[in-house]
C-alpha positions in Angstrom: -54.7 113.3 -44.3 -52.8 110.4 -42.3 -49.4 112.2 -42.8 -51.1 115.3 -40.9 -52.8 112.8 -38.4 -49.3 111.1 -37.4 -48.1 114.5 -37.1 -51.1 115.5 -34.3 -49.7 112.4 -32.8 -46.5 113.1 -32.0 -46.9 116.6 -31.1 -49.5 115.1 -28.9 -46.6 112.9 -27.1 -44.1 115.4 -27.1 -46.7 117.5 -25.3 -47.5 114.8 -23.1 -43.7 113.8 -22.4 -42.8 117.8 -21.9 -45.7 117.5 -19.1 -44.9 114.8 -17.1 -41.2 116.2 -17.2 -42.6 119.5 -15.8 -44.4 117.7 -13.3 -41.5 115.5 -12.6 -39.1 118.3 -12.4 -41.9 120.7 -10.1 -42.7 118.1 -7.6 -38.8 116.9 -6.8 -37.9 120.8 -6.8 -40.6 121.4 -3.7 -40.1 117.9 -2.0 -36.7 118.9 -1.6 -36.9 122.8 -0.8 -39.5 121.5 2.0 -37.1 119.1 3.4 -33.7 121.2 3.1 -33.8 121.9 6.8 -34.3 118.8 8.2 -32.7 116.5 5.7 -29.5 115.6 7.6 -32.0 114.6 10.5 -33.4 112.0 8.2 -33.8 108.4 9.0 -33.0 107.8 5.7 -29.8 109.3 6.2 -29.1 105.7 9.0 -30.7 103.3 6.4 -30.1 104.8 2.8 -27.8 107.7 1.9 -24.7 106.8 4.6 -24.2 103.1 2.8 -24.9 104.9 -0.2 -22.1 107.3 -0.2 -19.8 104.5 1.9 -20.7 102.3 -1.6 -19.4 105.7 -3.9 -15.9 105.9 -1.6 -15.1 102.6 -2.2 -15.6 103.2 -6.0 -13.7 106.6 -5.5 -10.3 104.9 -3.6 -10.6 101.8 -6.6 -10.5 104.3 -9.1 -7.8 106.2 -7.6 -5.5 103.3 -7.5 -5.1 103.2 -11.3 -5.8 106.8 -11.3 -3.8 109.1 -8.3 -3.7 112.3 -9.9 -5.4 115.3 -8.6 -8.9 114.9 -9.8 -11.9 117.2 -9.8 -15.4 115.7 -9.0 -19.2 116.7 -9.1 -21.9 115.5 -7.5 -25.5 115.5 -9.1 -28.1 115.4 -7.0 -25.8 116.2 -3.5 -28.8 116.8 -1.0 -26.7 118.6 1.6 -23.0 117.8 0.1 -22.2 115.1 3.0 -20.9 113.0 -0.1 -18.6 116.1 -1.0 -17.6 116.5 2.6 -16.2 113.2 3.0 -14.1 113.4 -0.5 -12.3 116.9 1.4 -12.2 115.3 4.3 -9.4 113.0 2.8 -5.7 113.3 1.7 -7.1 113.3 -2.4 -5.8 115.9 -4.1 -9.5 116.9 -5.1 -12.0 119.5 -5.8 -15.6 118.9 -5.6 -18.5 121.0 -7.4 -21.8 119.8 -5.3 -25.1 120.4 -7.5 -28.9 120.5 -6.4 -31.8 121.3 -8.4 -33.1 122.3 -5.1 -31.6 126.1 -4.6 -32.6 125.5 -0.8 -30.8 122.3 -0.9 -27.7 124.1 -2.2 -27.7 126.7 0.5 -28.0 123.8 3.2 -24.8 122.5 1.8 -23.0 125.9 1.3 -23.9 126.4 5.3 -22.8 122.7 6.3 -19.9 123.0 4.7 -18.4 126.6 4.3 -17.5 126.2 1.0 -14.8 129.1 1.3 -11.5 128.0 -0.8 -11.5 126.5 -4.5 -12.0 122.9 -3.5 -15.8 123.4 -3.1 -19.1 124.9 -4.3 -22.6 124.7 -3.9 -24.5 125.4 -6.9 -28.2 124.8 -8.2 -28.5 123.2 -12.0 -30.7 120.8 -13.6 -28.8 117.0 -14.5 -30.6 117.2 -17.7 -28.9 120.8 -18.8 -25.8 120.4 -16.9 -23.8 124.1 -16.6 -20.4 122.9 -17.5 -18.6 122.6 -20.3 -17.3 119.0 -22.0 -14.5 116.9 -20.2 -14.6 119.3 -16.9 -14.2 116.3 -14.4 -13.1 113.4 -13.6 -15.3 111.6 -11.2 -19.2 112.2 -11.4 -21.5 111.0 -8.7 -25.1 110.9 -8.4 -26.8 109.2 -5.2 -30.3 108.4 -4.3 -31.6 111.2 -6.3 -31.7 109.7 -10.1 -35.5 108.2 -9.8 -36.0 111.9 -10.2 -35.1 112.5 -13.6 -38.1 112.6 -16.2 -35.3 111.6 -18.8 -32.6 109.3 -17.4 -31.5 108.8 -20.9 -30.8 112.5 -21.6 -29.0 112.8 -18.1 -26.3 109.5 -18.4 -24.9 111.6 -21.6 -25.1 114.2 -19.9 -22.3 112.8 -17.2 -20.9 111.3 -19.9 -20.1 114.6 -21.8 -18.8 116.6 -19.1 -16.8 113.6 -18.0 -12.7 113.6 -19.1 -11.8 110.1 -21.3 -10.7 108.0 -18.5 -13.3 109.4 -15.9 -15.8 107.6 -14.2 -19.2 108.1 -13.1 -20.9 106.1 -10.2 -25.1 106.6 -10.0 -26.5 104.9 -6.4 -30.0 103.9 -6.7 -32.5 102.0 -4.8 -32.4 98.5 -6.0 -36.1 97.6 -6.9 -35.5 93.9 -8.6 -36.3 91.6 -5.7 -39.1 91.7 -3.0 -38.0 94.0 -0.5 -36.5 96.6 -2.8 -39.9 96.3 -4.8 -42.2 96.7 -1.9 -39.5 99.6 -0.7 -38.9 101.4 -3.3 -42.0 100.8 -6.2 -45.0 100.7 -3.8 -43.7 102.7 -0.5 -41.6 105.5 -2.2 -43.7 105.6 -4.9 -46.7 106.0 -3.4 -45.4 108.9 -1.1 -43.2 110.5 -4.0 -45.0 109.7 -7.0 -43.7 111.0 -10.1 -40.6 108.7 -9.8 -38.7 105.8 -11.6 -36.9 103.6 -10.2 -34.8 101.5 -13.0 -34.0 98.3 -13.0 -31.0 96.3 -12.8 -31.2 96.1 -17.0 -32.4 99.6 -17.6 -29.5 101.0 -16.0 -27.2 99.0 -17.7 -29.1 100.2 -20.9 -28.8 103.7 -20.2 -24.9 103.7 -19.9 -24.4 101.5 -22.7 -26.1 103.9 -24.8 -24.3 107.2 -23.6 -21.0 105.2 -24.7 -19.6 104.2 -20.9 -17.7 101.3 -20.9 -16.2 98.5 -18.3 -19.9 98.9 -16.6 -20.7 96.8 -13.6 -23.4 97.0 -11.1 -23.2 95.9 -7.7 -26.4 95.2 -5.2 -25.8 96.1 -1.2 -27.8 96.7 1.9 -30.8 94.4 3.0 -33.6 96.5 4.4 -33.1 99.3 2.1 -31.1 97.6 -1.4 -29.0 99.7 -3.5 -28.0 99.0 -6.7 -24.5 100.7 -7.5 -23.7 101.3 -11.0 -20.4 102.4 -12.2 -18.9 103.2 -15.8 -15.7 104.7 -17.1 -16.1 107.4 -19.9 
């Protein structure tokens, strides 16, 4: 009788979990269709994303200096692909795959930047279930977008298996551990978002410790808006 009990249990959770993901997954999907059209007219873009994708270059060029072969790169999470524009828009010999779970998102980014040749694509996929096969890159990105994802967990091996030995992957996230980035990010964003997580300096440690990343570091930046970027190497 209690074995059958625990079982109602956890198929009680896992029914419970598989919601919130769904609600997770169906509330970012329409934020972000909604705001498509407008997004590069964004505040946010001044305050947040532009010293977040600055914060990923400078990872980028570090990298590159120990590793200055070409290199092919995707972006998780890529909004309207400025992050994917600005790696074409130097001298690295690099491709970039920019990803959206937002399909209008992706067609913003397809416009912006007439992905027309093989060094760029616009494509819709879910971080959880990513559409590419093991070791296809060597840089993954993911800015701004990974309080998002029901199941961070699941997503950092996710990077982590479609990542080359050698690679690196660099997640930019507001940076909740002190006042301002708790006031900003936990009780502003999250009470117009909801359905959000924001982890903490530890937790996202955690979470690439466990999907086998090594050399990890975290780095906080900006004032008004804090960022916490975290980079590992596959």
């Amino acid at each position: 009788m209690e074995d059958s009990e625990q079982k109602e249990d956890v198929g009680s959770q896992s029914q419970l979990k598989g919601a919130r993901a769904r609600r997770f997954k169906t509330t970012a999907r329409s934020e972000f269709d909604q705001w498509a059209g407008q997004y590069d007219r964004s505040l946010l873009n001044f305050f947040l994303f532009s010293p977040s994708y600055l914060s990923m270059m400078q990872e980028i060029a570090t990298w590159r200096k120990q590793h200055p072969h070409p290199f092919d790169a995707l972006d998780i999470g890529c909004g309207t692909a400025t992050l994917a524009s600005m790696i074409l828009s130097t001298n690295w010999p690099a491709t970039v795959t920019a990803m959206d779970f937002s399909p209008a998102m992706c067609v913003e980014a397809a416009k912006k930047n007439n992905f027309q040749d093989r060094r760029g694509a616009a494509i819709a996929g879910d971080s959880e279930n990513l559409p590419f096969s093991d070791a296809s890159f060597d840089v993954v990105t993911c800015a701004n977008s990974f309080h998002h994802y029901p199941d961070q967990q699941a997503v950092v091996r996710q990077m982590r298996r479609v990542l080359r030995p050698g690679g690196i992957l660099i997640v930019v996230d507001g940076f909740r551990d002190n006042a301002i980035g708790w006031a900003v990010f936990d009780v502003v964003v999250g009470a117009i978002e909801r359905d959000i997580h924001h982890a903490t300096w530890s937790e996202i440690h955690g979470l690439f410790a466990n999907a086998g990343f090594t050399n990890i570091r975290r780095r906080k930046s900006n004032i008004l808006f804090p960022i916490c970027t975290t980079v590992g190497l596959a």
